[in-house]
C-alpha positions, 0 to 999 in steps of 0.5 A: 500500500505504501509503494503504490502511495509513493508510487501515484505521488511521485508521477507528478513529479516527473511531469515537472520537467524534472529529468529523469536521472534526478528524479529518484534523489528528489523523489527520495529527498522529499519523502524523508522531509514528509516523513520526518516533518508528519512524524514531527508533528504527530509526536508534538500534537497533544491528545489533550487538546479539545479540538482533537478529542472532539475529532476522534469522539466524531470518528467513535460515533460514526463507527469508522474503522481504521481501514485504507478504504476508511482512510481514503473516504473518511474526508468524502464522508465527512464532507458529504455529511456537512453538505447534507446538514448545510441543506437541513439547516437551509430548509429549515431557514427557509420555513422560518423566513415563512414564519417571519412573513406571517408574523410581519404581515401580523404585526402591520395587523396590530399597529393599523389596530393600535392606530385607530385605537390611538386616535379613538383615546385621542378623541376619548381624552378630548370629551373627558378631560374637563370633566376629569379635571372637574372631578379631581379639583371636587376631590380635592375640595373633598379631602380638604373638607374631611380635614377641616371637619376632623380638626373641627371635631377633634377641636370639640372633643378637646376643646368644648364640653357638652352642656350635660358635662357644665351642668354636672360642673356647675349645679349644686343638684348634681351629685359630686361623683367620679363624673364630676371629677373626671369633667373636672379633671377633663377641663383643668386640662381644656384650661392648661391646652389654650396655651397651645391656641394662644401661641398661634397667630388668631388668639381669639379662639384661645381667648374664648376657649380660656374665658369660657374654661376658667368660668367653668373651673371656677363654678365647679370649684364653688360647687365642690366647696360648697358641698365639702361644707354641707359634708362637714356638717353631716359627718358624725362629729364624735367619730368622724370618718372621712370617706374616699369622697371628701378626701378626693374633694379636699385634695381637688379643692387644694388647688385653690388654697384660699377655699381650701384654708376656708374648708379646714377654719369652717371645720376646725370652728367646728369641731372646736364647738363640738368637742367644748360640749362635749367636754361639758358633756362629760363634766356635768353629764348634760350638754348645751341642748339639755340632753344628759348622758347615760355615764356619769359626770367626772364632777359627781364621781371624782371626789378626790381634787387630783383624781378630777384634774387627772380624768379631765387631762384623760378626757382631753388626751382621749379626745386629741387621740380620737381627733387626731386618728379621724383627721390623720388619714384627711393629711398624712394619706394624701399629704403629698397629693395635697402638697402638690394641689396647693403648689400648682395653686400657687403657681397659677395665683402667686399673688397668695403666695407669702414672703416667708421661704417654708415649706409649701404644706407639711401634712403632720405640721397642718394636721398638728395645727388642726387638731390644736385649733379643735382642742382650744375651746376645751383648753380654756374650759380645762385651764379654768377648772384646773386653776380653781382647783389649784387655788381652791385647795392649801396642800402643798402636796396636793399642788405639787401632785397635780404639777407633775400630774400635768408635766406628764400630760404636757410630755404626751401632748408634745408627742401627739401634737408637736412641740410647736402645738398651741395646746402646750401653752395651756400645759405650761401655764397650768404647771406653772400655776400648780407650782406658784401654788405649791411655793405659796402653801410650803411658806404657809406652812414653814411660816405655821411651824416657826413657833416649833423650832424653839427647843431640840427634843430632848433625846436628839432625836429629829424634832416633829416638823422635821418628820412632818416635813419629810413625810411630805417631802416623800411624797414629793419626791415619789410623785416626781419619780413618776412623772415623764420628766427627761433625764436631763433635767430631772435632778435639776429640776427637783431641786426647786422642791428640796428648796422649798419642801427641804431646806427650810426645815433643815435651816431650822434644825440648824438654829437648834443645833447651834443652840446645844452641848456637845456632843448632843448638838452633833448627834442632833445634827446626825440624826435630822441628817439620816432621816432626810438622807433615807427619804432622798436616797432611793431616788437617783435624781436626788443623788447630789444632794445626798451626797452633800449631806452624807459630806455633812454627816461626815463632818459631825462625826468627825468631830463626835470622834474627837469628842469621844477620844478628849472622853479617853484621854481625859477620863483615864489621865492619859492627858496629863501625860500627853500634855507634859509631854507635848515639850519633849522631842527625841533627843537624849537630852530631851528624853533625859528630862522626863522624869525630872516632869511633874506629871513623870514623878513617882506618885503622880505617875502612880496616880495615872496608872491607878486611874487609868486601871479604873477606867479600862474595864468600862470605857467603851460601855461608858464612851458608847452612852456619850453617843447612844442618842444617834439613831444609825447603832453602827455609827455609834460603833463605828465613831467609839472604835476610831476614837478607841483607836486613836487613843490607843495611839496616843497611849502607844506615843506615852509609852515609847517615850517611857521606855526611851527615858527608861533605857537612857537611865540606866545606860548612864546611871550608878550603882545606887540609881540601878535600886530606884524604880524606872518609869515603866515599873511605875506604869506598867500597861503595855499598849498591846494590853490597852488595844484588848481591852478597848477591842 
């Protein structure tokens, strides 16, 4: 097959002109250049490459062998097959060329159509466009017609109210309800809105709605102020309780303060009138109308003067707690609602408003203030029976009583009502009328006793209007124990009344004291001294002043010591001694000289001791009968043992001084001095001895 191939390709060659004998090396020379170059370019061709997978995926489907027939036809059939699908494809445009004339013709159909219809809309809009415009414009007018009418309405339902609703505000045959209140509330808002009307250019229609608004406001709050009236006087007066209503009223009529302080002085007029006879009620046991009670009058059943001041200030503390709960809720539950009323009431008329920077309103001050103002009329009854009570009556006891009596009710009344309240005025004037009494009757009567402080008793002991007054004084001080007086001032306090009910008397013991013997004046002294100290010392708020007396008791027993002990020493000689020995001081020489003394001679000295012999036995029986007058037995003790003590030392100092005289004798003297007896051979006791008998 490849000779043949080489054969049919080399014959053209030859008819080249080529010459015969050439031709073979050409022939030769140009099949190894084909070759070379077809297998150069096999070997670089790249099988990857898409166009040449494609080609050899046409060949698989076309089921080409690779045969030399295949091989000479494979260009002829694939050119044939290309001429075929070349005269599918125009056939195929052929048809569609046919289409495309149908469709054209079609479309020349549709814009003749199109045309006419045009220029029948033409002619359309021509007859309808002045009605088109007529009907937008009428639209136009439409909508704007709505709007005026919704701000119309919205206007009307802001703005204006109904004349139901300025009925209900302003006539007094309407109840006040919460329909009243919720118009009231809804034209104080119509009223606050004008400043909106007011800030456009046409104020007219804000003036009218603000004229017609506060005419409205002002006829609904005299409406509600008249009716808060009428409920004041339909209240039950003994047990007033305030409703929901009256409390929502009083807190809406705070916005206008003028009416609101109106409401509250109506009131408080009275109650004040209310309460005054009912505390004549309970006095006399009928009121003003003649009507008499079923309980029994405090002036029938209340006999004894502190018992009847005592259910007076009762009556009246229960009445302020019975006044102050009915009234706390009106104050302290919608203080803060009431506070912001009048505040807002301020601000819309500051010509009320005053020139003192406080507090706009204090719920407990004003209900404080309230109650204060419904006590006065039962103030100035209370304060005119309690003076004629005080006054009628020279107890100084009794008016001491009915003082603390009425500083305990003062202390309660401060908390209840504050310090600030007018009804502690009354309390402070009745106390201290109480008081100027009590001063009066305790001078009355040290004035009916001066006759008695003339002669001490004659056993020392407290004289009878010592005991008088401190039985009195007792009292005192135990009324005072019981009364609220602070801590602070409670000893200085009572000290007014040991001025009085105290000192006087002891002033005339005093006198007496100064007019007696010792030791009887010290033990008179002791002994008025202890009995006013056993009144005052269970009571802490008389602490100084027991402790100024027992600095006083200590005083006369000191000097009952020293009495006692001059008793000791004079009574067993010891004095003498003492005395001659007062000159001598402990130098040899000094000491050298005692037995040349009077009192150190041998019969004097033997003298002394014999004496002091017979007094040892029974010098504490005998120093205890100086003293046996004092009332406290341990006392009586206690002062003989100190003045036995002291003695003792005295005896102790004579007897060293013996035995020193002793001991220098002898050191200096002769045979024939040795034979005389000493000092202490004379007086023998020894202070050891003289410490067991006084012990």
């Amino acid at each position: 097959m490849s000779s043949s191939y080489f054969q049919d390709r080399l014959t053209p060659a030859a008819q080249d002109g080529l010459s015969p004998g050439s031709a073979p090396v050409a022939l030769a020379s140009r099949s190894t250049n084909a070759l070379s170059s077809r297998i150069t370019s096999v070997l670089s061709a790249s099988y990857a490459d898409l166009e040449i997978r494609d080609a050899l995926e046409t060949l698989d489907a076309h089921g080409v062998r690779n045969t030399a027939e295949s091989r000479r036809q494979i260009r002829l059939d694939v050119q044939k097959e290309v001429i075929q699908c070349n005269g599918e494809i125009v056939r195929d445009f052929g048809e569609v060329a046919e289409q495309l004339k149908r469709i054209g013709s079609a479309i020349s159909s549709l814009n003749r159509s199109c045309a006419d219809m045009r220029s029948h809309i033409s002619a359309a809009n021509r007859d309808t466009g002045p009605v088109l415009q007529e009907a937008t414009n009428l639209m136009t007018q439409k909508k704007q017609v709505e709007t005026k009418q919704q701000i119309l309405s919205a206007f009307n339902s802001h703005f204006l109210i109904s004349g139901d609703e300025s009925t209900l505000l302003s006539s007094t045959v309407e109840p006040v309800n919460e329909e009243f209140f919720q118009t009231l509330t809804r034209v104080k808002k119509i009223h606050h809105d004008c400043e909106v009307l007011l800030g456009t250019e046409d104020q007219t229609l804000g003036l009218e709605v603000l004229e017609q608004s506060s005419k409205q406001l002002n006829a609904a709050f005299q409406k509600l102020y008249r009716w808060i009236q009428r409920e004041f006087k339909t209240l039950d007066l003994e047990n007033p309780q305030i409703n929901a209503s009256v409390r929502r009223s009083l807190r809406v009529l705070a916005e206008r303060p003028a009416m609101f302080q109106s409401c509250l002085d109506s009131f408080a007029e009275a109650r004040e009138h209310i309460l005054s006879d009912s505390f004549h009620a309970a006095m006399t046991g009928s009121t003003s109308d003649t009507q008499h009670l079923a309980t029994k009058p405090i002036e029938f059943h209340a006999h004894d003067p502190l018992r009847y001041v005592g259910d007076m200030l009762a009556w009246a503390h229960s009445a302020t707690v019975s006044e102050r709960e009915a009234l706390e809720v009106l104050f302290i539950s919608d203080g803060d609602e009431i506070k912001r009323s009048i505040q807002a009431g301020l601000e819309s008329e500051p010509w009320l408003r005053s020139d003192r920077d406080e507090d706009v309103f204090d719920g407990k001050k004003a209900l404080n203030q309230l109650v204060s103002r419904d006590l006065t009329g039962v103030a100035r009854l209370l304060r005119q029976r309690t003076e004629q009570v005080i006054q009628s009556h020279e107890d100084a006891t009794l008016a001491y009583k009915i003082a603390n009596l009425i500083g305990f009710y003062k202390g309660t009344f401060t908390k209840l009502l504050g310090t600030d309240s007018e009804v502690l005025a009354l309390f402070d004037a009745l106390e201290n009328c109480a008081m100027r009494q009590f001063r009066a009757n305790m001078r009355d009567y040290v004035a009916a006793v001066q006759s008695e402080l003339a002669v001490a008793p004659a056993d020392q002991s407290p004289p009878e209007f010592l005991t008088e007054a401190l039985q009195m004084l007792k009292d005192l001080a135990k009324s005072y124990d019981t009364s609220m007086s602070t801590a602070d001032d409670r000893e200085n306090a009572f000290q007014s009344v040991l001025a009085e009910a105290l000192d006087p008397f002891l002033n005339g013991c005093e006198n007496l004291y100064k007019s007696l013997q010792q030791p009887d004046g010290d033990i008179f002294a002791i002994n008025c001294l202890l009995v006013a100290k056993a009144v005052l010392i269970p009571y802490s708020f008389a602490s100084d002043r027991v402790n100024e007396m027992e600095d006083t008791i200590g005083e006369h027993c000191a000097k009952l010591v020293e009495y006692q002990h001059q008793y000791f020493t004079y009574t067993s000689g010891l004095n003498t001694l003492l005395e001659a020995l007062s000159s001598i001081t402990d130098s040899a020489e000094s000491l050298r000289t005692i037995p040349n003394l009077d009192a150190f001679k041998p019969e004097a000295l033997i003298s002394a001791s014999q004496q002091l012999d017979e007094f040892l036995p029974s010098a504490l029986i005998d120093a205890s009968e100086n003293v046996q007058n004092l009332r406290n037995r341990t006392m009586v003790q206690d002062i003989t043992e100190e003045a036995a003590g002291r003695f003792c030392e005295d005896f102790e100092f004579v007897e060293s001084r013996l035995l020193a005289a002793d001991d220098l004798l002898y050191n200096d003297g002769t045979e024939d001095e040795e034979l005389a007896p000493g000092l202490r051979d004379l007086f023998p006791r020894t202070g050891g001895e003289i410490r067991v008998l006084l012990s």
